[in-house]
C-alpha positions as CSV (number, residue, x, y, z in Angstrom):
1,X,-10.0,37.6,-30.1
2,X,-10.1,33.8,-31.1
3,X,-10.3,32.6,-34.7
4,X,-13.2,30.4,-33.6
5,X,-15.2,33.0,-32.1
6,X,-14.5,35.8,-35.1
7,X,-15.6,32.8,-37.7
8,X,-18.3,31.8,-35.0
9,X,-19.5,35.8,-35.4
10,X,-18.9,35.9,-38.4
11,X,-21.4,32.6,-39.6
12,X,-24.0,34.7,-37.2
13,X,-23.9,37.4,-39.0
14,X,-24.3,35.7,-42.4
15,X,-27.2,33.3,-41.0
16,X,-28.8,36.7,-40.5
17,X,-28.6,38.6,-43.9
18,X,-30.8,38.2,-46.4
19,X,-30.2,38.5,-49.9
20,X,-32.2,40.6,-52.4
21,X,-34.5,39.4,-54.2
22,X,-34.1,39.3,-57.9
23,X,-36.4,37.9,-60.5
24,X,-34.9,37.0,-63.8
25,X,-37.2,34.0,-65.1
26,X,-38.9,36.1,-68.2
27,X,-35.7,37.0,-69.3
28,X,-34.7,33.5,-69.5
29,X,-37.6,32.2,-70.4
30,X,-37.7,34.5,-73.4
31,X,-33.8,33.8,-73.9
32,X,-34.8,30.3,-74.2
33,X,-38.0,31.0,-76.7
34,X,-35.7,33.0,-79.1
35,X,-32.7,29.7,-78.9
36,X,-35.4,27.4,-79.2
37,X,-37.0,29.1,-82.5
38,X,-33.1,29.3,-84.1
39,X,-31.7,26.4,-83.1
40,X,-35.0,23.9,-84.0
41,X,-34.5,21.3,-86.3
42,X,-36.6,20.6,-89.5
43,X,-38.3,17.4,-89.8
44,X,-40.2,18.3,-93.1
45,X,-37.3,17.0,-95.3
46,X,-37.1,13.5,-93.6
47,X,-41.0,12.6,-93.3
48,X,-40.3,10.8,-96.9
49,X,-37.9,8.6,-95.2
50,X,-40.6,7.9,-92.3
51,X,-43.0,7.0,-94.9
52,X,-40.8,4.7,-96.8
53,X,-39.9,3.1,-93.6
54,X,-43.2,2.9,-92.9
55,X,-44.5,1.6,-96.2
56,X,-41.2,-1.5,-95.7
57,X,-42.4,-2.4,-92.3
58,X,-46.3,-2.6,-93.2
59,X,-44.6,-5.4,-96.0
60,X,-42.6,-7.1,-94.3
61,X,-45.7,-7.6,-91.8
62,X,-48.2,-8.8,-94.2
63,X,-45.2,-11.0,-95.7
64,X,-44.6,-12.7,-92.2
65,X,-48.2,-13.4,-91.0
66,X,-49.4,-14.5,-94.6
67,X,-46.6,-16.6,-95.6
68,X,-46.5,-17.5,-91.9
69,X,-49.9,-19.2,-91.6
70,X,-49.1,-21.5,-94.6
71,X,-46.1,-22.4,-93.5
72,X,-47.1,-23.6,-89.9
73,X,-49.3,-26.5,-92.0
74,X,-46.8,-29.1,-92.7
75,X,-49.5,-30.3,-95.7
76,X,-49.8,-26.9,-96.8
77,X,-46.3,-26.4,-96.7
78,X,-45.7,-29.4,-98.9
79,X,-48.2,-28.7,-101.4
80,X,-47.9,-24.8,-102.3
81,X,-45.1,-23.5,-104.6
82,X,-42.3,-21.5,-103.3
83,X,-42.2,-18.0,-105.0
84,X,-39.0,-16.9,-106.8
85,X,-38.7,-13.7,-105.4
86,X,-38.6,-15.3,-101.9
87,X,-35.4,-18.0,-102.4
């Protein structure tokens, strides 16, 4: 017999078997649940650093629009004193 017909027989042979059916998604699913529930990271301890991140943006925002407004006037601008705390 030729190779190419045994391999030819053989590919027929394979195109025609099925293979079982096996159904294993709610144990990995449920695999997955348990890692998840483990392996989760805690945010609780760094909301205070969200909040003081928070609190320095809100600042430096009401610092930038409200100096900014002045400072577009070239009159105004001459006329109002500089704060310390901003040299």
């Amino acid at each position: 017999m030729n190779e190419e017909n045994r391999i030819g027989k053989l590919a027929q042979r394979a195109r025609l078997e099925t293979p079982p059916h096996v159904d294993v998604t709610h144990r990995v699913m449920a695999a997955l649940r348990v890692k998840t529930r483990e392996s989760a990271p805690r945010v609780d301890p760094l909301a205070w650093v969200a909040a003081a991140s928070a609190a320095a943006a809100i600042a430096v925002l009401v610092a930038a629009f409200g100096f900014g407004e002045s400072w577009t006037d070239t009159f105004m601008a001459s006329r109002i004193d500089i704060p310390w705390w901003l040299l």
